[in-house]
C-alpha positions, -999 to +999 in steps of 0.1 A: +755-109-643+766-139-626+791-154-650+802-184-626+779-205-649+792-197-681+807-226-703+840-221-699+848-220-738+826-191-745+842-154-734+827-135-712+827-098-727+809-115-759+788-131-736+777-101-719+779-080-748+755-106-764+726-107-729+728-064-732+721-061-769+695-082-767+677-065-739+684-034-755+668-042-791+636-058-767+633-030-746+633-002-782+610-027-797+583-023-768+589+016-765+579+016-803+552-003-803+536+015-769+548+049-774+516+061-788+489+041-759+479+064-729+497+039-703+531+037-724+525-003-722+526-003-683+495-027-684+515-049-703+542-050-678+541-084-665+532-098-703+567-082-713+589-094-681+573-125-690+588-126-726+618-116-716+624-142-694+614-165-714+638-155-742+666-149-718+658-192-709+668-195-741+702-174-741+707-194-712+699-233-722+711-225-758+690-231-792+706-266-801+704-298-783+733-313-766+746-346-774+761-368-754 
């Protein structure tokens, strides 16, 4: 993780900790819910990259507006 781009008043092990713990509770969340299909949701590949990165936009930009 590049973490030249963090804010400097946020810390980076709660950062990090914050981007893996995420991932982790996405990634257990799709195992579940394909576990039981013939392809173990590897059709769904790109839909779930997809998701991710669009979730991981929003670690990034952050949920509240800035003002100025």
């Amino acid at each position: 993780i590049d973490t030249s781009k963090f804010r400097e008043d946020i810390e980076y092990e709660k950062a990090v900790h914050l981007i893996y713990v995420f991932i982790e509770a996405m990634t257990s969340k799709h195992i579940d819910a394909f576990r039981s299909r013939p392809d173990k949701g590897l059709s769904q590949i790109d839909m779930l990259l997809e998701e991710l990165k669009s979730y991981i936009d929003i670690l990034k930009k952050g949920a509240y507006e800035s003002k100025s």
